[in-house]
C-alpha beads as a LAMMPS data file, in Angstrom:
LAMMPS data file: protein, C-alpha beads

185 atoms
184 bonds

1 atom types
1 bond types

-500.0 500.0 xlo xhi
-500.0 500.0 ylo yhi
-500.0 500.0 zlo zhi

Masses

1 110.0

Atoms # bond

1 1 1 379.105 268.227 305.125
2 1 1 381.706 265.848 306.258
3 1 1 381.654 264.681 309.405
4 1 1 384.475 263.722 312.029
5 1 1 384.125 260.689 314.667
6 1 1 385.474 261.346 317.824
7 1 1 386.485 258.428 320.543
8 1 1 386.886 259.289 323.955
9 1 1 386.201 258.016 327.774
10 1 1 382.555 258.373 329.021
11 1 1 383.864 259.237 332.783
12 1 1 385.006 262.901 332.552
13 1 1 382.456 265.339 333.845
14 1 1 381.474 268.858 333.176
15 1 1 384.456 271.271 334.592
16 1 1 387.503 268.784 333.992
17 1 1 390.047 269.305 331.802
18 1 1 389.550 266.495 329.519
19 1 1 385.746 267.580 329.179
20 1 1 386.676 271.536 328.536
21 1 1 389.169 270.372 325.893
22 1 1 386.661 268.014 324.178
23 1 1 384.173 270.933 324.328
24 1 1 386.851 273.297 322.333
25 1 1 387.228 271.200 320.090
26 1 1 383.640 270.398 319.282
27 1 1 382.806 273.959 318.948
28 1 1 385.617 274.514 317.112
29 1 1 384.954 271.565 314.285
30 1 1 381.291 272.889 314.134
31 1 1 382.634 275.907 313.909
32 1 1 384.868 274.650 311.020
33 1 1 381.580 273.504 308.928
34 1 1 381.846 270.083 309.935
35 1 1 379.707 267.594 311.996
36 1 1 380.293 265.865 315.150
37 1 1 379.636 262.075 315.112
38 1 1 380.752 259.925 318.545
39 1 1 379.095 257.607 320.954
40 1 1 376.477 259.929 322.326
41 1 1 376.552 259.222 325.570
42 1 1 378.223 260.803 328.766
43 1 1 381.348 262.463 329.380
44 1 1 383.734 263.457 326.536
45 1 1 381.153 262.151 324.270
46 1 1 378.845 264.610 325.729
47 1 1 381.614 267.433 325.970
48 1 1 382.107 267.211 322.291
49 1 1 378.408 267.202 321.114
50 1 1 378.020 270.126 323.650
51 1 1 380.612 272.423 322.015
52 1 1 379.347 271.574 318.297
53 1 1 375.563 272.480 319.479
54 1 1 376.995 275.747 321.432
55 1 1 378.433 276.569 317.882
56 1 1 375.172 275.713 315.950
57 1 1 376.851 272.237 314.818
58 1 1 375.307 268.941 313.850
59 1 1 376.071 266.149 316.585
60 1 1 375.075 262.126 315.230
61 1 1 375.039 259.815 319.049
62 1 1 375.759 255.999 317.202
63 1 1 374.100 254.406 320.856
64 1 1 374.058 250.767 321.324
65 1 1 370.671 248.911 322.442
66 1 1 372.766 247.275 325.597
67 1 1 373.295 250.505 327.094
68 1 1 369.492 251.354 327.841
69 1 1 369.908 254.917 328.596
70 1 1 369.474 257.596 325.703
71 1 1 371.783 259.801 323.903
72 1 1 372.941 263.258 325.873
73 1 1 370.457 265.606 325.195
74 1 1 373.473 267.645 322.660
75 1 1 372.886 264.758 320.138
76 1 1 370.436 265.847 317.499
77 1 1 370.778 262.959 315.316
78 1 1 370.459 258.912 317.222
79 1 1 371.541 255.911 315.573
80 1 1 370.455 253.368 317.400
81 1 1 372.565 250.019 316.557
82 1 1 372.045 246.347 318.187
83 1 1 375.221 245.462 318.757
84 1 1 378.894 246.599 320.082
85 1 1 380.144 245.678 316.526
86 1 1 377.682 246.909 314.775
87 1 1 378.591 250.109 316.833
88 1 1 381.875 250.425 316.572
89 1 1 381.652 249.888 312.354
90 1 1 378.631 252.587 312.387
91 1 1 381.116 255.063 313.852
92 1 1 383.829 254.457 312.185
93 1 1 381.850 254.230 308.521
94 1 1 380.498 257.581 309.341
95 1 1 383.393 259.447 309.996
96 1 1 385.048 261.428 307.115
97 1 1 388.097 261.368 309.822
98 1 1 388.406 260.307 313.361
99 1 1 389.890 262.150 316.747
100 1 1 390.904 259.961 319.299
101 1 1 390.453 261.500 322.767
102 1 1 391.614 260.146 326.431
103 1 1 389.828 257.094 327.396
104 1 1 389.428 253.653 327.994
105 1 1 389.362 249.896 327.006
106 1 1 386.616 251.342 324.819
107 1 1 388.108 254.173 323.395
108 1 1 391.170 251.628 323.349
109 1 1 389.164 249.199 320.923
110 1 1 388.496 251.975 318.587
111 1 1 391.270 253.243 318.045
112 1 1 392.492 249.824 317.512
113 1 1 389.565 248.878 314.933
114 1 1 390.075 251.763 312.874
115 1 1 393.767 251.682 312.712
116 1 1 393.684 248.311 311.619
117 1 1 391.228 248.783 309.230
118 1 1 393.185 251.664 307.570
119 1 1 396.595 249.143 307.874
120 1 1 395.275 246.285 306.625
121 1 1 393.334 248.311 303.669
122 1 1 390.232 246.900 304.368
123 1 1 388.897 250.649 305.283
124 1 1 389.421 251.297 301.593
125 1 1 386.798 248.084 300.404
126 1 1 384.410 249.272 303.257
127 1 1 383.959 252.915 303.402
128 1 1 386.185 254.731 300.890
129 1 1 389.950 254.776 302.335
130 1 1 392.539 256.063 304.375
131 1 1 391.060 258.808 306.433
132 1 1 392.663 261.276 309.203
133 1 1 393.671 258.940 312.092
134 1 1 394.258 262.554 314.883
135 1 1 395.251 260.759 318.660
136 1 1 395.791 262.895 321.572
137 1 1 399.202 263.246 323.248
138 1 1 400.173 262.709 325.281
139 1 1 397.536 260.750 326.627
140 1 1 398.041 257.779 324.016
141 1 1 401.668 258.344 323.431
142 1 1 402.663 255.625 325.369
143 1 1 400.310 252.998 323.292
144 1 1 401.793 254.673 320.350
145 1 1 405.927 253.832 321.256
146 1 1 405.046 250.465 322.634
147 1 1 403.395 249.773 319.290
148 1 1 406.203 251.036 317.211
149 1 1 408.209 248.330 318.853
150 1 1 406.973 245.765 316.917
151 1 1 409.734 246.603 314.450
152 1 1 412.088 244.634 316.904
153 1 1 410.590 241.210 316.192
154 1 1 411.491 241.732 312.446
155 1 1 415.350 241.099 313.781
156 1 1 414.859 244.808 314.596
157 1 1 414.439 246.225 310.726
158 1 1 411.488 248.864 311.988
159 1 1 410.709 249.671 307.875
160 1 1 407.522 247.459 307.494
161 1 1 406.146 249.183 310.768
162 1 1 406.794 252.182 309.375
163 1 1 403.866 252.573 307.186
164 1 1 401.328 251.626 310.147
165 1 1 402.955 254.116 312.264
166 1 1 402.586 256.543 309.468
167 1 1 398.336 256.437 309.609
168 1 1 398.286 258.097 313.420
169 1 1 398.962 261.897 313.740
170 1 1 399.508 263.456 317.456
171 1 1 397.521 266.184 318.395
172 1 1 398.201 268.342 321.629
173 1 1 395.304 270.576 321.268
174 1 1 391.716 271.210 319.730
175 1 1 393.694 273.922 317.743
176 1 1 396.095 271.979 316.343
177 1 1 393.156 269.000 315.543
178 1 1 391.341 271.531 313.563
179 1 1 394.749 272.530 311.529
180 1 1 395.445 269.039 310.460
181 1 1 391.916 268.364 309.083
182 1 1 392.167 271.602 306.892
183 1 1 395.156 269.825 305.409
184 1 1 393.785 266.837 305.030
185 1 1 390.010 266.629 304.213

Bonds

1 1 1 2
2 1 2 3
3 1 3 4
4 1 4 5
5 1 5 6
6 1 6 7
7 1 7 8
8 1 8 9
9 1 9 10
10 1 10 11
11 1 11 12
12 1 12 13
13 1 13 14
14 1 14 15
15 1 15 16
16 1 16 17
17 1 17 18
18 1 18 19
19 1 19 20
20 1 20 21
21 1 21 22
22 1 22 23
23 1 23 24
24 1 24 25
25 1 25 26
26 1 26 27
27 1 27 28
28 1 28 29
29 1 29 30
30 1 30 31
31 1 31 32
32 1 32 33
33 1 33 34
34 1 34 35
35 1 35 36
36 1 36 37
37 1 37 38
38 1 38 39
39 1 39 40
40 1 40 41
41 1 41 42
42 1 42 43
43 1 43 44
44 1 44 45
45 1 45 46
46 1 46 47
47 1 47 48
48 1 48 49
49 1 49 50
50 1 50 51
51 1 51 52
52 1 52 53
53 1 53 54
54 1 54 55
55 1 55 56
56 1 56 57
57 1 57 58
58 1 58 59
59 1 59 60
60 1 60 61
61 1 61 62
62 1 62 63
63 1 63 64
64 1 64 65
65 1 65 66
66 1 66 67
67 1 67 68
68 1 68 69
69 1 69 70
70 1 70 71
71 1 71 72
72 1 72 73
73 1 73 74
74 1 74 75
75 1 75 76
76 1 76 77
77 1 77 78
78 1 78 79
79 1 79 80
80 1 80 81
81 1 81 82
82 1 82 83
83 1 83 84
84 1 84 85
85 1 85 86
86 1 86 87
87 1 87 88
88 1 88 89
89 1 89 90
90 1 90 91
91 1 91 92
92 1 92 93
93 1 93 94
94 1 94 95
95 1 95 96
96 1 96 97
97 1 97 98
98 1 98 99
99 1 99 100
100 1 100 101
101 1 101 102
102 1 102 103
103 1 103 104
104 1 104 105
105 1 105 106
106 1 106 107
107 1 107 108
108 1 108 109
109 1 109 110
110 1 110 111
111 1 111 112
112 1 112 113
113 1 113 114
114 1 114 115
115 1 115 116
116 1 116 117
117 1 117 118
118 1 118 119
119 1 119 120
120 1 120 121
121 1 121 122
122 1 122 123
123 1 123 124
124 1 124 125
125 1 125 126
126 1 126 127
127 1 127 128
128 1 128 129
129 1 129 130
130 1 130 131
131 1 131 132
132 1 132 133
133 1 133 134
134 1 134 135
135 1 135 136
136 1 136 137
137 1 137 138
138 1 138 139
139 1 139 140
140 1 140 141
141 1 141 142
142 1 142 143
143 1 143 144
144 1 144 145
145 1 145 146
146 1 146 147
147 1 147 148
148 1 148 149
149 1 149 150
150 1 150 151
151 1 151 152
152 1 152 153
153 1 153 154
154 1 154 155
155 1 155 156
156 1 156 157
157 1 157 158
158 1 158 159
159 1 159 160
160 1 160 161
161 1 161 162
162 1 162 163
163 1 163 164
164 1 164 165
165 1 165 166
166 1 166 167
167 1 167 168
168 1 168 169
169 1 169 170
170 1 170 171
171 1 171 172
172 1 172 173
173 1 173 174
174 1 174 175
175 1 175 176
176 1 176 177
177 1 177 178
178 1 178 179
179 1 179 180
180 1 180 181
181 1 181 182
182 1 182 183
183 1 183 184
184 1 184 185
């Protein structure tokens, strides 16, 4: 079964939009046949492990020993890790491809770390290759045009940016998240 990773903010609560659309698309990836890896705690972690369960889905929570409290109770599968490192690779080894919701400095940092990784090639050495890479727009749209600006410090010949640019697909909706990992995995 492979399983996607999904990022996303640990502040939405049940009702909001960001939580309903993380729900969708939960449900809709277990739905799909595959599992649900993410954070396991609150909030659009919780939305997304939710929506895979309603659907009969497997949900992994990778948890983190300096957050005390457990996994939502819609994680089935807890991997408990020691550190925020050691967190953040456990996710991202164990996705098969990754969906990066609305969120924060965390959310932030993973998208980050696994972009790099699949940039720089050293995804490949560590756990197989270039994966999906699905962001939400247009939530992280902005992070997206400032970074394609980098271009301009190359006396403004954008080509060599090109190619990261090239590893992050938009998303609008769970729908459309679901088509592009048909294509791709």
């Amino acid at each position: 079964m492979k399983t996607v990773t999904l990022f996303g903010s640990s502040l939405p609560v049940e009702g909001s939009k960001a939580y309903v659309q993380a729900q969708r698309l939960g449900r809709l990836l277990a739905e799909a046949g595959y599992a649900v890896c993410n954070g396991g705690y609150s909030g659009l972690m919780e939305a997304s492990a939710r929506g895979a369960r309603e659907a009969g889905g497997h949900t992994v929570g990778i948890t983190c020993v300096i957050w005390p409290r457990p996994a939502n109770p819609f994680i089935l599968e807890e991997v408990r890790t020691r550190s925020f490192p050691e967190r953040l690779m456990t996710l991202i080894e164990r996705g098969d491809a990754y969906i990066v919701l609305p969120g924060g400095t965390g959310t932030l940092a993973e998208l980050a770390l696994c972009w790099e990784m699949m940039n720089k090639g050293s995804l490949s050495r560590t756990v197989g290759g270039r994966k999906p890479l699905l962001v939400m727009a247009p939530y992280w749209q902005p992070v997206i045009d400032c970074l394609r600006q980098e271009g301009q410090l190359n006396n403004g010949d954008p080509g060599w940016v090109a190619a990261a640019m090239d590893i992050v697909t938009l998303i609008k909706t769970p729908e459309q998240a679901l088509e592009e990992l048909r294509m791709r995995l």
